[in-house]
DSSP file (Angstrom, degrees, kcal/mol; ACC not computed):
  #  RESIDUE AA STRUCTURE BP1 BP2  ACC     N-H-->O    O-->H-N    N-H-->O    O-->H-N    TCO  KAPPA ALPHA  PHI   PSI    X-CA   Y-CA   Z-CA
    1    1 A X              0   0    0      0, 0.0     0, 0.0     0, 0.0     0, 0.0   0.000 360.0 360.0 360.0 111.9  -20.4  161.3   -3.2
    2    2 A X        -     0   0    0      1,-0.1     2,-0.2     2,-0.1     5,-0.1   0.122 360.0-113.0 -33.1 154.4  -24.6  161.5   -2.8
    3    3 A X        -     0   0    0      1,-0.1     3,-0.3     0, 0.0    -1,-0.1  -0.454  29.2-104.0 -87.7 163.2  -25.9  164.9   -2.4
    4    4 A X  S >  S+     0   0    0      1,-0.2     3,-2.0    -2,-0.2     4,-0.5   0.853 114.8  73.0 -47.5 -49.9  -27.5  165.9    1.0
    5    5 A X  T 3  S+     0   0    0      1,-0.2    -1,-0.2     2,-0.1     4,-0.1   0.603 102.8  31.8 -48.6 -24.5  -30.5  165.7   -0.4
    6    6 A X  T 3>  +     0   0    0     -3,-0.3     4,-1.4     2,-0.1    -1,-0.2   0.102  69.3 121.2-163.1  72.1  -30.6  162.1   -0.7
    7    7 A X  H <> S+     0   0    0     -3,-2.0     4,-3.7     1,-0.2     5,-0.2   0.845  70.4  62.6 -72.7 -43.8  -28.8  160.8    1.9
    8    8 A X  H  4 S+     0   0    0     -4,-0.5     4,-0.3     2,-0.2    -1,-0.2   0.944 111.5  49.8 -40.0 -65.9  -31.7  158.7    3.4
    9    9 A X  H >> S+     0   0    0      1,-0.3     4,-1.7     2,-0.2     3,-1.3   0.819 109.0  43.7 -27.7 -79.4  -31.4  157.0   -0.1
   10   10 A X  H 3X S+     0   0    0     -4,-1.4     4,-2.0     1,-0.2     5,-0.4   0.808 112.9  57.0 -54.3 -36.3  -28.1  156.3   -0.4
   11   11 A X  H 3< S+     0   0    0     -4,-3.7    -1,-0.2     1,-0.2    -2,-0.2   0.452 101.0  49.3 -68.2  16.9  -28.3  155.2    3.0
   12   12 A X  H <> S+     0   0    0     -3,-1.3     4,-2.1    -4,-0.3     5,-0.3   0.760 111.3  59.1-122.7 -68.9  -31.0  152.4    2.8
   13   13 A X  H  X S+     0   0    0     -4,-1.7     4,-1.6     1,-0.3    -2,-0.2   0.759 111.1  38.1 -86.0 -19.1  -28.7  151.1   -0.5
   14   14 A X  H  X S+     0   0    0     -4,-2.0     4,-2.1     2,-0.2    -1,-0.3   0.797 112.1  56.2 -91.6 -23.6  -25.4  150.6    1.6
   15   15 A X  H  > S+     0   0    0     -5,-0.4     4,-1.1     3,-0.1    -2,-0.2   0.893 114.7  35.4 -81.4  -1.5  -27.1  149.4    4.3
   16   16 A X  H  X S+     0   0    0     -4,-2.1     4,-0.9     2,-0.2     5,-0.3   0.938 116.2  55.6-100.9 -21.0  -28.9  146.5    2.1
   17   17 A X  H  X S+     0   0    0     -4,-1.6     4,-1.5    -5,-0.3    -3,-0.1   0.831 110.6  46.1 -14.7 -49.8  -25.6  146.1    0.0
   18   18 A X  H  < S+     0   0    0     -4,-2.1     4,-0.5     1,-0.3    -2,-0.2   0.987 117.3  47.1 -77.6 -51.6  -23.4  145.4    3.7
   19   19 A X  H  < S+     0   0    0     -4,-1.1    -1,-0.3     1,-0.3    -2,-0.2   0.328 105.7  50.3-131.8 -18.7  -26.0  143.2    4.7
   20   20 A X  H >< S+     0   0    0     -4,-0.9     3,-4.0     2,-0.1    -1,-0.3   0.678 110.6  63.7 -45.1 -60.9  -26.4  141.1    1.5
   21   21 A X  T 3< S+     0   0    0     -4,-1.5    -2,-0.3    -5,-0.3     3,-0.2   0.803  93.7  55.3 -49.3 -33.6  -22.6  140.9    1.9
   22   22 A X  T 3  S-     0   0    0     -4,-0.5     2,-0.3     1,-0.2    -1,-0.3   0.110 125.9 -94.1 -67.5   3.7  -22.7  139.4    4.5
   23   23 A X  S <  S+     0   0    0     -3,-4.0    -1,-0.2     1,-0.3    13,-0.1  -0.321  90.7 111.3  96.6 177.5  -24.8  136.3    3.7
   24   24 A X        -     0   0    0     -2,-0.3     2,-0.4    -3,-0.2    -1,-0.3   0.644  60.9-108.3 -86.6 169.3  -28.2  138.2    5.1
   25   25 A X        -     0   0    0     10,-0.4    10,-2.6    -3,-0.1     2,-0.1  -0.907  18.1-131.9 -74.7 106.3  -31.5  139.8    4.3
   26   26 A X  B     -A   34   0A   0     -2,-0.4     2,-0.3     8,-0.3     8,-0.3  -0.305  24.4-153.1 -36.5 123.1  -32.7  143.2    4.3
   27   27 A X        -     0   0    0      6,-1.7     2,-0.6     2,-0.1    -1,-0.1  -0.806  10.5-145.2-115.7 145.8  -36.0  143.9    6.2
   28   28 A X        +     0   0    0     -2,-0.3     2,-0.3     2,-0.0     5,-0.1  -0.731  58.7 105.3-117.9  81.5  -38.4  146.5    5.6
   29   29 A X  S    S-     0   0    0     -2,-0.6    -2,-0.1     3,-0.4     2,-0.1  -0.952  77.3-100.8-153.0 153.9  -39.5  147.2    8.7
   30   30 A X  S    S+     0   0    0     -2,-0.3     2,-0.3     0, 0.0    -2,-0.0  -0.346 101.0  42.6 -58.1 153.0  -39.3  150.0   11.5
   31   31 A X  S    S+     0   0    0     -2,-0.1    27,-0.1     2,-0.0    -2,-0.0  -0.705 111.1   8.8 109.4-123.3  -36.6  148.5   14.4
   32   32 A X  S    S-     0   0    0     -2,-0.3    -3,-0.4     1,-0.1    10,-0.2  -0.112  75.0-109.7 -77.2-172.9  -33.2  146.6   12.9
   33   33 A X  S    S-     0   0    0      8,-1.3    -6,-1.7     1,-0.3     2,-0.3   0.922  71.6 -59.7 -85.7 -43.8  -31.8  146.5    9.4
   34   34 A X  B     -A   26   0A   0     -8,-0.3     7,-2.4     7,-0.3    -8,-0.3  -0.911  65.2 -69.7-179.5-168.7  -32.3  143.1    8.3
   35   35 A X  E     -B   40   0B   0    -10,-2.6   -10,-0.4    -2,-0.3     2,-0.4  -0.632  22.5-161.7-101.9 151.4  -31.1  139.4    9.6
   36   36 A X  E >  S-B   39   0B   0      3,-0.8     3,-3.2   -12,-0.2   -13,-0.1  -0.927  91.3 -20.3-171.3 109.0  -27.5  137.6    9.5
   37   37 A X  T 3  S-     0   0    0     -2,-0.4     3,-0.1     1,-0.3   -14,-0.0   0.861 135.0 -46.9  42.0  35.3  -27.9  133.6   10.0
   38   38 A X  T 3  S+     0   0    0      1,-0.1     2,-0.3   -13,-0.0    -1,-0.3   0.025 115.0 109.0 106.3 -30.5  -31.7  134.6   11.6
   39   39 A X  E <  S-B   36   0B   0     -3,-3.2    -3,-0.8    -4,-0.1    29,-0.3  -0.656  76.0 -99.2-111.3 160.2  -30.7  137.4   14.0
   40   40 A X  E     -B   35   0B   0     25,-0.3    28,-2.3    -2,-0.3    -5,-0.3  -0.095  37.7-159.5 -66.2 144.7  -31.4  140.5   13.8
   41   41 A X        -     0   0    0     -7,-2.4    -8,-1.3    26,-0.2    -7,-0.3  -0.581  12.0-165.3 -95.2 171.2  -28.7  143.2   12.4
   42   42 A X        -     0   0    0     -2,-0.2    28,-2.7   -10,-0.2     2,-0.6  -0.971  15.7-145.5-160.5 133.0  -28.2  146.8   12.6
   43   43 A X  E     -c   70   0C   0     -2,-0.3     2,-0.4    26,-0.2    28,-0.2  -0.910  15.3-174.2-109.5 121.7  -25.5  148.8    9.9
   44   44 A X  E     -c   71   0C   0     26,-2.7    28,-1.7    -2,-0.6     2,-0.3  -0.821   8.7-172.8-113.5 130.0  -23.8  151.6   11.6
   45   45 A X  E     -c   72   0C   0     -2,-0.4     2,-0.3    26,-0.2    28,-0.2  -0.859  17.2-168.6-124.4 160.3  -21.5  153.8    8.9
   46   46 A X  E     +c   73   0C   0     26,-1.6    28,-0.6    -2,-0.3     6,-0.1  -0.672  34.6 136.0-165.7  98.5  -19.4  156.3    9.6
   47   47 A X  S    S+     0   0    0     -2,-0.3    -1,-0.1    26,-0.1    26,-0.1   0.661  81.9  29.4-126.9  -1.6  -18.4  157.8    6.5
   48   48 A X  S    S+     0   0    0      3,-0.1     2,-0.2    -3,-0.1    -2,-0.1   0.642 124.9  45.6 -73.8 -41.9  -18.7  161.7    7.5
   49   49 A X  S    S-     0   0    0      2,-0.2     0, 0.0    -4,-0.1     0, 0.0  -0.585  76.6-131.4-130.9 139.3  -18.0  161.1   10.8
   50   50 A X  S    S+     0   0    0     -2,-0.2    72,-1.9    71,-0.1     2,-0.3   0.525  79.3  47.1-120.5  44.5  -15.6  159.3   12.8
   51   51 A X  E    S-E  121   0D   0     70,-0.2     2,-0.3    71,-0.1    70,-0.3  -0.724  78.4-104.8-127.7-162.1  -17.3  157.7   15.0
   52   52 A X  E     -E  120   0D   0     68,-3.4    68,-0.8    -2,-0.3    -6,-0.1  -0.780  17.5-136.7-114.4 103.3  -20.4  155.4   15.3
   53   53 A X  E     -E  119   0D   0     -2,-0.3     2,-0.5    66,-0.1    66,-0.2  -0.101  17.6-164.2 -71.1 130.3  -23.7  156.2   16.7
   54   54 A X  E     -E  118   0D   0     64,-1.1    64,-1.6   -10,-0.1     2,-0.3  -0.978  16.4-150.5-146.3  96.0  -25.3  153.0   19.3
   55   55 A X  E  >  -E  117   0D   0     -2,-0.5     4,-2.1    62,-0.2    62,-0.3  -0.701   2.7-143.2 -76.5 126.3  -28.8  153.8   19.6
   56   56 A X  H  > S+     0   0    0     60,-1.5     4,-2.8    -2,-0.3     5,-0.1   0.898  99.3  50.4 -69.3 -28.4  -30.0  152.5   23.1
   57   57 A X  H  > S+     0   0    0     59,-0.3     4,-1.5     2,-0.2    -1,-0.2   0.865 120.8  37.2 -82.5 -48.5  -33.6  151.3   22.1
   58   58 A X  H >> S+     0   0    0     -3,-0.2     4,-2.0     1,-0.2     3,-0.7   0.956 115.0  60.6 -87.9 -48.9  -31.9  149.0   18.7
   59   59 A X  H 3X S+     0   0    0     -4,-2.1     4,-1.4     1,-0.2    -2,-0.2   0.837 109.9  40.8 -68.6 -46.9  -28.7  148.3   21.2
   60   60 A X  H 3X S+     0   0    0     -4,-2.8     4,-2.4    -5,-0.2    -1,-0.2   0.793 110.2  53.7 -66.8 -29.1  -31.1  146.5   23.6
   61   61 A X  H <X S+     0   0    0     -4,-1.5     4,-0.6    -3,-0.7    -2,-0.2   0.566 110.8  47.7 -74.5 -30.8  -33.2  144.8   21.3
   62   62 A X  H  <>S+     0   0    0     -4,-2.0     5,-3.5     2,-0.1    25,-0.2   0.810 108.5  51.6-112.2   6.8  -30.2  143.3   19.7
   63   63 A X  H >X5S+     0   0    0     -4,-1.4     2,-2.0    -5,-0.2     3,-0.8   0.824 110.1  51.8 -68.8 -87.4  -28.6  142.2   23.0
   64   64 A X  H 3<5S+     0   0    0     -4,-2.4    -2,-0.1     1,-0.3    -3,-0.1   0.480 120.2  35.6 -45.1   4.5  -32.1  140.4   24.0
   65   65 A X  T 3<5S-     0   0    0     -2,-2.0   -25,-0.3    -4,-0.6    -1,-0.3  -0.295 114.2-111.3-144.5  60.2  -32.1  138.6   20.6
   66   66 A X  T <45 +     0   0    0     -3,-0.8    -3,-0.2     1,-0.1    -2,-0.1   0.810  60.8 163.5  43.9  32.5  -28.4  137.9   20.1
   67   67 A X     << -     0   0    0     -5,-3.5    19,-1.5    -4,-0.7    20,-0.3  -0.375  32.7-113.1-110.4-161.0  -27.8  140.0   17.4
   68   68 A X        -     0   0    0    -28,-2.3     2,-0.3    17,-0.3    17,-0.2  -0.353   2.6-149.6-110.7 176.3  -25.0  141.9   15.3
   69   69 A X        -     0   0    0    -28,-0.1    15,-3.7    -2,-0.1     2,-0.7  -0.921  16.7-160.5-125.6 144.8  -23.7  145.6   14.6
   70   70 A X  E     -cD  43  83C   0    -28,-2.7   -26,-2.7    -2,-0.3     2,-0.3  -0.983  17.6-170.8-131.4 119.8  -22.2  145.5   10.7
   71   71 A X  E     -cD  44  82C   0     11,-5.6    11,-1.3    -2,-0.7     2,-0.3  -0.908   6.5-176.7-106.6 160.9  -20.0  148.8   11.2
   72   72 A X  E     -cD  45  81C   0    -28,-1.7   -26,-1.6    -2,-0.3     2,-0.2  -0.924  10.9-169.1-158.6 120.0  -18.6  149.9    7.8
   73   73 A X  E     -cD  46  80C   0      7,-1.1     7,-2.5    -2,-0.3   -26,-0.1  -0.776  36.5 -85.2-103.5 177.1  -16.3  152.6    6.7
   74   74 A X  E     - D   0  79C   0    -28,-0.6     6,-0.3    -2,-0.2     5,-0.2  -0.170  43.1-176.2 -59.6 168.6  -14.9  154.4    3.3
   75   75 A X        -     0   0    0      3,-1.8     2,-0.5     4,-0.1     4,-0.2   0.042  60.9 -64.5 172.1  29.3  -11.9  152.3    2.1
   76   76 A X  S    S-     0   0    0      2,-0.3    -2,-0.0     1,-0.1     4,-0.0  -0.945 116.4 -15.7 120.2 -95.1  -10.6  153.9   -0.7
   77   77 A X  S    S+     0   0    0     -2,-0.5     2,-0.3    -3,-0.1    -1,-0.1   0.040 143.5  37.1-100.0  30.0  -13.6  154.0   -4.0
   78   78 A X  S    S-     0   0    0     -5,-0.0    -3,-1.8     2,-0.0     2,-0.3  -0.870  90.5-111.8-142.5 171.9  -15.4  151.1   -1.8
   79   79 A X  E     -D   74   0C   0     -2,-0.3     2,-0.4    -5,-0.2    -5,-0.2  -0.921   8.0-135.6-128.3 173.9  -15.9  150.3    2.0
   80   80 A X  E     -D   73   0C   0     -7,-2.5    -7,-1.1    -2,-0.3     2,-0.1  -0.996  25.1-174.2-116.2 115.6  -14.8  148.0    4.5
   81   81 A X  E     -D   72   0C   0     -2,-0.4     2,-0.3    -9,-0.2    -9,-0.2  -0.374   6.8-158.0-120.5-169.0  -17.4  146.5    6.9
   82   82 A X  E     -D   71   0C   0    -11,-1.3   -11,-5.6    -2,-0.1     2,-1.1  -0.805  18.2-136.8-178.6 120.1  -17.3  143.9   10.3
   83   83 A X  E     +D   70   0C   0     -2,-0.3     2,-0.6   -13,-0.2   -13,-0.2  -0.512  32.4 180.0 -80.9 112.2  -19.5  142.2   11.4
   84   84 A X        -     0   0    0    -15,-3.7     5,-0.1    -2,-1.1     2,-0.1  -0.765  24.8-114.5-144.5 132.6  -19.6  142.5   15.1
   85   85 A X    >>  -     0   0    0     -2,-0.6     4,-1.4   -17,-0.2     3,-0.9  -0.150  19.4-127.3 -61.0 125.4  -21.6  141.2   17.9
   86   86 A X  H 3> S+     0   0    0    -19,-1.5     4,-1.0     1,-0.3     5,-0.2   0.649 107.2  49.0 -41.3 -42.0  -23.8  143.2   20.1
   87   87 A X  H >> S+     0   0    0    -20,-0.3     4,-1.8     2,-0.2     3,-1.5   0.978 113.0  47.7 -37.8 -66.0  -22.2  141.9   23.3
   88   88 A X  H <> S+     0   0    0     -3,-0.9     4,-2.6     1,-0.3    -1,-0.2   0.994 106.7  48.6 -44.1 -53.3  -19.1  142.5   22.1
   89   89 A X  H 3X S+     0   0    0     -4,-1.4     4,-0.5     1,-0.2    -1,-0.3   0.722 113.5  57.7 -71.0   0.8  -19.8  146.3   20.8
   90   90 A X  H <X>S+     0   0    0     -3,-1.5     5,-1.5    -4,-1.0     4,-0.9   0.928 105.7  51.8 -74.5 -44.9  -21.5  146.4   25.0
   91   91 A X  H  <5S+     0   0    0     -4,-1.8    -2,-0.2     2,-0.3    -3,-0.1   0.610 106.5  46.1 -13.2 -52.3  -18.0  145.4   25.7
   92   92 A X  H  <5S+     0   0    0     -4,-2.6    -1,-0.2     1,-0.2    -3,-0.2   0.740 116.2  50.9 -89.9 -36.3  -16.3  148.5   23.5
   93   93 A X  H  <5S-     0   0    0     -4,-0.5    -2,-0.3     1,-0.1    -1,-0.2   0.781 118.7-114.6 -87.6  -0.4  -19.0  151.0   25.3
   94   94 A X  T  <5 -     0   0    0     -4,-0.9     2,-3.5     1,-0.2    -3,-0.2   0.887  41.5-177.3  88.7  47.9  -18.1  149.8   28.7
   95   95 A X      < +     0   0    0     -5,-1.5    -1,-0.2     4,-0.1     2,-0.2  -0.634  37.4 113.8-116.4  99.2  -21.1  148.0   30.1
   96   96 A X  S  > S-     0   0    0     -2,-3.5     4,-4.4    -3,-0.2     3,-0.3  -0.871  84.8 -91.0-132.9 177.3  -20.2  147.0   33.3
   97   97 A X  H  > S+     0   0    0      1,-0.3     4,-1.4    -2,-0.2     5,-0.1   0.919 129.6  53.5 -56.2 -34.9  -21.2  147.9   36.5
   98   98 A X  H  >>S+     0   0    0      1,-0.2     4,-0.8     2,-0.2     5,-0.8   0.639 110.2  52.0 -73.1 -13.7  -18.7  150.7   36.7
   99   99 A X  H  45S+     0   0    0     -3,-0.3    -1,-0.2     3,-0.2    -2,-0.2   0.814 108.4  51.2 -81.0 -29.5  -20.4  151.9   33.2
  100  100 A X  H  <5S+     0   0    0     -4,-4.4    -2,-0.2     1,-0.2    -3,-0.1   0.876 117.0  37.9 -61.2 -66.0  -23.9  151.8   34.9
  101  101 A X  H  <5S+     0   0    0     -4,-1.4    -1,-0.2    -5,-0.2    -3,-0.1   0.670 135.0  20.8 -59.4 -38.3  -22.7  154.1   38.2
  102  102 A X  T  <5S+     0   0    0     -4,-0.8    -1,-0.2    -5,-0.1    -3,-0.2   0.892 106.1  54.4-138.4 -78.7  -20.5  156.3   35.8
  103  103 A X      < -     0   0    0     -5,-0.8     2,-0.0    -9,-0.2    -9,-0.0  -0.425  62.1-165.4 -87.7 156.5  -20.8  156.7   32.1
  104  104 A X        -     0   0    0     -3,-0.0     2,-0.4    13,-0.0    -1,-0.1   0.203  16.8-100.5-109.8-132.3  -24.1  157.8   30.6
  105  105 A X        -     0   0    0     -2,-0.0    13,-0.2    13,-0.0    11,-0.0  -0.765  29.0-122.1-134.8 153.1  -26.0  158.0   27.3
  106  106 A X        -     0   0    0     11,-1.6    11,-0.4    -2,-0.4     2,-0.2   0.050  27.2-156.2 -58.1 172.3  -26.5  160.8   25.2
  107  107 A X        -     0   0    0      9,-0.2     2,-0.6     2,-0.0     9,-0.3  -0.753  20.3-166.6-163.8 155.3  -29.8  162.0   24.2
  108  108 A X  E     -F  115   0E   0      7,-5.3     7,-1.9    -2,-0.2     2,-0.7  -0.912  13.8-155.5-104.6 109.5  -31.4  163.8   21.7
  109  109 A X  E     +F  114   0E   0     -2,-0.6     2,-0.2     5,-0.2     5,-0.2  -0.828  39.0 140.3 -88.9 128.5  -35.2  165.1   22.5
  110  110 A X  E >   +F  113   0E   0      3,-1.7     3,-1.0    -2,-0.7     5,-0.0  -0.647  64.8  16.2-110.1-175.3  -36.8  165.5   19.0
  111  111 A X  T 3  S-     0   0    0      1,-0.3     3,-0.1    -2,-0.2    -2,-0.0   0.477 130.4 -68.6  53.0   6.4  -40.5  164.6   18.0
  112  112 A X  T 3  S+     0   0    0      1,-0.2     2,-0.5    -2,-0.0    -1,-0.3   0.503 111.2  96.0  65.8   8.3  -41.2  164.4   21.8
  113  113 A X  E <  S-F  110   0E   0     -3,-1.0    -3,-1.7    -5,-0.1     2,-1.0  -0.816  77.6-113.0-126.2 178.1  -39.4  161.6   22.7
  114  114 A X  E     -F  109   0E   0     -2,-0.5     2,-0.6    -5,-0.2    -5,-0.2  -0.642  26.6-160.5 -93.9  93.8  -35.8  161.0   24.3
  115  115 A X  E     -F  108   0E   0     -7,-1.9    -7,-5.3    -2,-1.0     2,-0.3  -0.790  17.4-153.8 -97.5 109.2  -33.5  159.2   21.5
  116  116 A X        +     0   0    0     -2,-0.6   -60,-1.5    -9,-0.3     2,-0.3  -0.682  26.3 147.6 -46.0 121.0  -30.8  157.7   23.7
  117  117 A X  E     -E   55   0D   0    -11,-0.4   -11,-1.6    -2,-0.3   -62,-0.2  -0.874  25.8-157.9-146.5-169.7  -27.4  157.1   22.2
  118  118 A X  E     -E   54   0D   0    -64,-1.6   -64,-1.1    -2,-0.3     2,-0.4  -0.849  25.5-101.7-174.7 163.3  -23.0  156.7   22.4
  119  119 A X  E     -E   53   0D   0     -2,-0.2     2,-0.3   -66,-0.2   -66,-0.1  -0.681  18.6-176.2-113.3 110.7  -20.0  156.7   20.5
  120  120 A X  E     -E   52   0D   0    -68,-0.8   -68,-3.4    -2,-0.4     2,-0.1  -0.964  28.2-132.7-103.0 152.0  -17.7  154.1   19.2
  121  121 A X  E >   -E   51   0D   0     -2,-0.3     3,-1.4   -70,-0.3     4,-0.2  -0.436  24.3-114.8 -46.0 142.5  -14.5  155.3   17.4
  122  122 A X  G >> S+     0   0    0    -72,-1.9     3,-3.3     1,-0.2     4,-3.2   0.968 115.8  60.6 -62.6 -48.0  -13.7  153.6   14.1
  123  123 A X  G 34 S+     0   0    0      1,-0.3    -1,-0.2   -73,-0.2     4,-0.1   0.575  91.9  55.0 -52.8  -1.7  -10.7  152.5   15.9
  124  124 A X  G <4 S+     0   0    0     -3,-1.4    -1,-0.3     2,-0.1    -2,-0.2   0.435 125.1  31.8-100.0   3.9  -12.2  150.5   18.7
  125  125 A X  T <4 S+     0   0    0     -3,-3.3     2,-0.4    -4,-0.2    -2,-0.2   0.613 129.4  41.3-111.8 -37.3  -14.2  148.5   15.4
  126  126 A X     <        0   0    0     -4,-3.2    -1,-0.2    -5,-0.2    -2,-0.1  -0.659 360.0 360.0-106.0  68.1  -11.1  149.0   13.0
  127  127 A X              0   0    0     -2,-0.4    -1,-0.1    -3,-0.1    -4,-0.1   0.136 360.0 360.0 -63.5 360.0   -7.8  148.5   14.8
């Protein structure tokens, strides 16, 4: 298990690991993680934690260009990922109209701005 200390690290090497794994390319860029068959991806992990954090700003961006979530938890000395589409994972958070009128988003202000987010459980990705 990575120290705290360089968890940014280790996180940058599983998310181009899942995403190789998956037949794509890693990008080195601010926004998503890298591409799956052209569209954009985003790797959500949840190996502290059990759920997975669905940034709104990335969430929107990969509904308006078709793209994926690869969510991946621990799975004994390895992990186990899934590749799963944003539509779908709007699906799991409940956007529908009764999500607009009713449920919200988090948000976190750092840095000055308002970092929007929400929670899936590993079991609504890993049934």
């Amino acid at each position: 298990m990575p120290s705290k200390g360089n968890a940014g690290f280790w996180h940058t090497k599983l998310e181009k690991k899942l995403i190789k794994r998956h037949g794509g390319l890693p990008l080195k860029q601010w926004g998503y993680d890298g591409e799956v068959n052209g569209k954009p991806v985003e790797v959500r992990a949840a190996v502290r934690d059990s759920r997975f954090k669905i940034s709104k700003g990335i969430h929107n961006k990969l509904l308006k260009n078709k793209g994926n979530y690869i969510f991946s938890v621990r799975n004994g000395k390895g992990y186990k990922s899934k590749l799963v589409s944003a539509k779908e994972v709007s699906n799991l958070l409940g956007h529908n109209s009764k999500f607009r009128e009713g449920k919200k988003w988090f948000s976190d202000n750092h840095g000055g701005k308002n970092w929007s987010h929400r929670f899936l459980g590993r079991e609504q990705i890993f049934d």
